[in-house]
C-alpha positions as CSV (number, residue, x, y, z in Angstrom):
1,X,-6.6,-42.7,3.5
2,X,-4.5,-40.6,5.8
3,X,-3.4,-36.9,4.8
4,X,0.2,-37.2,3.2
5,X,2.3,-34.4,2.4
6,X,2.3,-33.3,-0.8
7,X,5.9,-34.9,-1.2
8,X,4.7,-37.9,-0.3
9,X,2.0,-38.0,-2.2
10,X,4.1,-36.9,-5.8
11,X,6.4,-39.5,-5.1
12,X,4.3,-42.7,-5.4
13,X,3.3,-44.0,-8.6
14,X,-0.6,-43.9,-9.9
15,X,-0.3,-47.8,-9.4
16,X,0.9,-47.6,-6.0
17,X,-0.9,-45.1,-4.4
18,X,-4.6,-46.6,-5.7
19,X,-3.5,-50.1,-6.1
20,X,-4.5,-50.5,-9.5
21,X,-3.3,-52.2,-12.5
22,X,-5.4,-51.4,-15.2
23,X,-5.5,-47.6,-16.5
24,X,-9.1,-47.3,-17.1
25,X,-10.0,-47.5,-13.8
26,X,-8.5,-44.4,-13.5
27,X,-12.1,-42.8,-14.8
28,X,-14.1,-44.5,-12.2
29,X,-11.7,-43.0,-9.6
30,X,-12.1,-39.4,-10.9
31,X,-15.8,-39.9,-11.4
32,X,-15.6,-41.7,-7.3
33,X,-14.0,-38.9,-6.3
34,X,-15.5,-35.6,-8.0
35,X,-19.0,-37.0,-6.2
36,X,-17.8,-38.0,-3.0
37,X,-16.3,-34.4,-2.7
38,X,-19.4,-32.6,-3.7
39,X,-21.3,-34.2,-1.5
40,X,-19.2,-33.1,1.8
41,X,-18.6,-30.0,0.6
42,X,-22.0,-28.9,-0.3
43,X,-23.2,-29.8,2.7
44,X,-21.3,-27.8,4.6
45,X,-22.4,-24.8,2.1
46,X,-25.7,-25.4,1.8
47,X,-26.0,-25.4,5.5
48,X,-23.8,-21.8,5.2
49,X,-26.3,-20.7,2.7
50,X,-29.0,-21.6,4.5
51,X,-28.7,-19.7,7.0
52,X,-28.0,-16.3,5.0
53,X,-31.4,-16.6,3.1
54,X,-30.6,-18.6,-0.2
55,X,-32.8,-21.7,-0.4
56,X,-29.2,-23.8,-1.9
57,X,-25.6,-23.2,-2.9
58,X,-26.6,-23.1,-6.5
59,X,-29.1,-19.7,-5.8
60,X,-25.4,-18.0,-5.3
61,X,-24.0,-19.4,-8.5
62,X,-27.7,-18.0,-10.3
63,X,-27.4,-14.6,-8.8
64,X,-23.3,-14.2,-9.9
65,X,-24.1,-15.2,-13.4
66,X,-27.2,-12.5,-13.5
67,X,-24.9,-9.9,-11.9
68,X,-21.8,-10.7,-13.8
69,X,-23.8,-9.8,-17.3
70,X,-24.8,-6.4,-15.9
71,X,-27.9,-4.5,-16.3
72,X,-28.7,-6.4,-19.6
73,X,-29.3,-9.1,-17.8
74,X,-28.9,-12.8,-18.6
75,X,-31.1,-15.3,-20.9
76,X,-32.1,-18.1,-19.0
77,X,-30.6,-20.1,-21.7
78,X,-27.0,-19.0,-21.2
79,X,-27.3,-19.8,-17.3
80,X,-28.2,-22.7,-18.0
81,X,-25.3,-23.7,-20.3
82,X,-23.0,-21.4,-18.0
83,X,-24.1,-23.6,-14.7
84,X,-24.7,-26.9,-16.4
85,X,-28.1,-27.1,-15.0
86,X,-31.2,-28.7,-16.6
87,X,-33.9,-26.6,-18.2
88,X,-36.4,-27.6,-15.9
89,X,-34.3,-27.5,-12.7
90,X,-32.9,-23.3,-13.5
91,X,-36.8,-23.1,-14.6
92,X,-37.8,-24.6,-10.7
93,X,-35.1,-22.5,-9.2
94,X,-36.0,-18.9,-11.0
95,X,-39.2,-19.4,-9.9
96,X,-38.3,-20.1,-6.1
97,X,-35.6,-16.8,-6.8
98,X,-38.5,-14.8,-8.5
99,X,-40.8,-15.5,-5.1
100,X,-38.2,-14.8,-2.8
101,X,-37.7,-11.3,-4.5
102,X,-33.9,-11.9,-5.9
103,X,-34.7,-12.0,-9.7
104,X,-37.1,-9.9,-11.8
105,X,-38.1,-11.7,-15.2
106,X,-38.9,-10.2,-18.2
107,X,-40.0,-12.0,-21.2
108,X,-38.7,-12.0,-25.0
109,X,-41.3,-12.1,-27.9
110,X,-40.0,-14.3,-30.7
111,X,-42.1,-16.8,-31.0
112,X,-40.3,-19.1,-28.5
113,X,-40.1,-18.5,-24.4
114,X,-37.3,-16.8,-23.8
115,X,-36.6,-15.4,-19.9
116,X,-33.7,-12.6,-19.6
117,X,-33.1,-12.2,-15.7
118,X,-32.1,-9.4,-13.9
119,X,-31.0,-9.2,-9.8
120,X,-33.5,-6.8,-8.1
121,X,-32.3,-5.0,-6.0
122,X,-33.0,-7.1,-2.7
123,X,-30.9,-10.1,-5.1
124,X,-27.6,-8.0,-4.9
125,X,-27.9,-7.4,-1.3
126,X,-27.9,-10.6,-0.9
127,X,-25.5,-11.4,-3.2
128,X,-22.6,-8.9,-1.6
129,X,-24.0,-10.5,2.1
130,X,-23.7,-13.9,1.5
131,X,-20.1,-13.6,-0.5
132,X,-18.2,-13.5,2.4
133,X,-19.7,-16.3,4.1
134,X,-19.3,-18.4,0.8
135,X,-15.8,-18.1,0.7
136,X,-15.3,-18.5,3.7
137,X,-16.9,-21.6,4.5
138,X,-15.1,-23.0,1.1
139,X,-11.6,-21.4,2.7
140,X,-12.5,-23.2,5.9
141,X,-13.5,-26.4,4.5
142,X,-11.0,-26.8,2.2
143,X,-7.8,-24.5,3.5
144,X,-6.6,-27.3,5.5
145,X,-6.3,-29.6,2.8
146,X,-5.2,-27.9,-0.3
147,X,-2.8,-24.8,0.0
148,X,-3.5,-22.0,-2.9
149,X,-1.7,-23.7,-5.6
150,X,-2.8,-26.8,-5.3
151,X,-6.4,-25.6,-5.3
152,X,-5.4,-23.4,-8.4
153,X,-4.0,-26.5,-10.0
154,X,-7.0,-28.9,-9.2
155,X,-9.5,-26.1,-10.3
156,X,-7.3,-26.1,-13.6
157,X,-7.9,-29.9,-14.2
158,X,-11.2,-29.2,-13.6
159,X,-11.8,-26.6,-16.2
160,X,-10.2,-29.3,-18.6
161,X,-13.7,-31.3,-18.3
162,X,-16.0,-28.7,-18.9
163,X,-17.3,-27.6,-21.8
């Protein structure tokens, strides 16, 4: 499909611009679409990341969550509902974190295994370093094909499938 102008593309009808009659397939193309786009763009970031020290995209969004709560720290359990990730994969990943020297752990006695992580200090160097190149290989990568508002408006509709 060739870039249109956002005229262009308001003005056609659902039906006429995906060629479909029935509604529900309307799902399919959302689902289509949301993985198709992750998998360009986080390529281009991993390979961004990558070369400013953090093994994956996904180390950034660990680090932001830990240095968003403060010097309380995070649970483990809230960055996992925060980021959507499974127990086992944020388990795999603080671990990788820990090594690398971006996250200190310290354990909670209450009977169950509770991890509250903190940045060290080596984590929020490389947090503030690898900021700027995050956005602006997202700016670059996207900028082209969505102006501000539109990227405001799709990260809107977003938001409205999250929990």
């Amino acid at each position: 499909m060739s870039r249109m102008s956002s005229e262009e593309f308001q003005s056609l009808s659902n039906e006429a611009f995906f060629g479909e009659e029935s509604p529900n397939v309307a799902y399919s193309r959302v689902w289509f679409y949301l993985l198709k786009s992750q998998r360009k763009f986080l390529l281009k970031l991993s390979h961004a990341m990558k070369a400013e020290g953090l093994d994956a995209p996904v180390w950034y969004e660990v680090l932001l969550e830990i240095h968003q709560a403060g010097e309380a720290g995070k649970l483990m359990g809230e960055i996992e509902a925060a980021l959507q990730l499974p127990q086992y994969t944020l388990s795999r990943l603080v671990a990788r974190m820990d090594k690398a020297g971006l996250v200190r752990r310290t354990y909670i006695a209450d009977g169950r295994r509770k991890q509250v992580l903190f940045l060290t200090p080596e984590g929020v160097a490389r947090l503030e370093a690898v900021w700027p190149v995050y956005i602006d290989t997202l700016e670059r990568e996207m900028g082209a094909l969505l102006d501000t508002d539109e990227a405001y408006d799709l990260a809107r509709s977003l938001l409205r499938l999250l929990p």
